[in-house]
N, C-alpha and C positions, 0 to 999 in steps of 0.2 A: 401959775403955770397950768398950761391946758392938762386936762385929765383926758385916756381913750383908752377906748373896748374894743376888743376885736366878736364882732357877732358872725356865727358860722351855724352852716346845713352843714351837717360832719358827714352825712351819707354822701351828700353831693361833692365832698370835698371846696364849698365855697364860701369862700369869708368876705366882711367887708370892716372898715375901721369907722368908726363913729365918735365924736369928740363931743363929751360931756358939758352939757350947757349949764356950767355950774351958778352963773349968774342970772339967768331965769328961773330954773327950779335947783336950789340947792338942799332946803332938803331929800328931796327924790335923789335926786346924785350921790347925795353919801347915803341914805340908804339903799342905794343899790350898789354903790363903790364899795361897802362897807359886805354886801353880800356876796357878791361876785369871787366866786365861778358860779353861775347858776346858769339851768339849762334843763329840758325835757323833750317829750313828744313835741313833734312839730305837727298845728293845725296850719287851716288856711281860711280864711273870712269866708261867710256867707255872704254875708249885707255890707259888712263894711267897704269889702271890693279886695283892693289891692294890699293885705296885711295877711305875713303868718308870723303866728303867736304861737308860745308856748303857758304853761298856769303850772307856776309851782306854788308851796305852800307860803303863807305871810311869813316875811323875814323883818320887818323894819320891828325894832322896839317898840317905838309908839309908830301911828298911822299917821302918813306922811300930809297928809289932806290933798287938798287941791293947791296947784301952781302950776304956771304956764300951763293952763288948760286947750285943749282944742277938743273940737267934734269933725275937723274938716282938715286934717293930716293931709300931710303931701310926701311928696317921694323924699323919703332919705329918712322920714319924723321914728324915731324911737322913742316908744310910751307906754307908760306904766301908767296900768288900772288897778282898783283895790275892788274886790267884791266882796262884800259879806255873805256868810254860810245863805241868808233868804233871798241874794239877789238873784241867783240863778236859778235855771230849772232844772226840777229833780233827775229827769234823763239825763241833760247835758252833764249833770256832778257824778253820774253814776257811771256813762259813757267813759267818761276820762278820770276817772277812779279818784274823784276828788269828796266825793259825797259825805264823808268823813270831817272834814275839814269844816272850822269855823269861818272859814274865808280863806279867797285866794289871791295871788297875783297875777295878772297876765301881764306878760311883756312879749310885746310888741313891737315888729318893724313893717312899716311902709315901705311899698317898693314901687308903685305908681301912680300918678293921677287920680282925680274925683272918688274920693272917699267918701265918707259919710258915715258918722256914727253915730246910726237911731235903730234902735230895737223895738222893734215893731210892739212885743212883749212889755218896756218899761219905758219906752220914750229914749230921749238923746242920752250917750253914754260917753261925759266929758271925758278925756285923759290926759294924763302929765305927761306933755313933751319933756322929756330929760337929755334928749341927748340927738344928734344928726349926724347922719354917714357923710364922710368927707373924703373916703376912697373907696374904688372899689362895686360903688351901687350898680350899674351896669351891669357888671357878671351875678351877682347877688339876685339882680332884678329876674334875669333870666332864670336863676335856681330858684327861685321863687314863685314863678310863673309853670315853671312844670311841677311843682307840690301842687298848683293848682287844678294842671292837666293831669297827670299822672298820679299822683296822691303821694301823702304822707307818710304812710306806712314806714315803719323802720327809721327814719328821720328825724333827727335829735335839733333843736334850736336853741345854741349854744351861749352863753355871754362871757366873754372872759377880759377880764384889762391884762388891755393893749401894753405889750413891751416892745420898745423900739430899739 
């Protein structure tokens, strides 16, 4: 039986539903199934282009590895990154008050075309597609797009399963 989340900009008042690819990366799915409500500050890519992310703390028991990897996301791709406390830079951990932390999470949703995830800093930066919007992306795309015009600030990016 299909599993789904509903991911929301709660400032913007905009959601969309995304149906958990539990037969590609299963374990990513239950550890995020297994965490979920999870949510924080909404960023928005520099480099990667069309993705805002949020980075909470490591929730999975053990780390989940890699499965169903990409570096070239497409519209709708919802993915979970793992970083450890020295993969990032000291600014960005301190910036978004993460600097503390052994490691974090970012999750992540695509909302348009030509992506790319390579960090100038470490080279390409695989992630776990876990899961794809299957309603909803359109309006999403739009609240996502003015995070990127207008900014973040205030803006919470939310994950919660979907009740239908």
């Amino acid at each position: 039986m299909p599993r789904y989340m509903t991911v929301s900009l709660e400032k913007r008042g905009v959601e969309c539903v995304a149906e958990l690819l539990d037969k590609d990366a299963p374990r990513t799915c239950e550890a995020v199934w297994r965490a979920l409500p999870k949510g924080g500050e909404t960023y928005h890519a520099k480099y990667a282009r069309n993705e805002v992310y949020t980075m909470v703390p490591q929730f999975a028991e053990e780390e989940v590895g890699q499965e169903n990897p990409t570096v070239t996301p497409i519209p709708g791709d919802v993915v979970y990154f793992s970083f450890p406390g020295g993969m990032l830079d000291r600014r960005f951990k301190e910036e978004k008050g993460i600097d503390r932390l052994p490691g974090v999470i970012d999750l992540a949703l695509f909302y348009g075309r030509n992506n790319l995830l390579l960090n100038g800093d470490v080279g390409w930066v695989p992630g776990n597609v876990y899961a794809t919007v299957v309603e909803g992306l359109g309006r999403m795309a739009e609240a996502c797009n003015d995070v990127w015009r207008s900014g973040g600030v205030g803006e919470r990016l939310v994950y919660r399963r979907h009740e239908a």
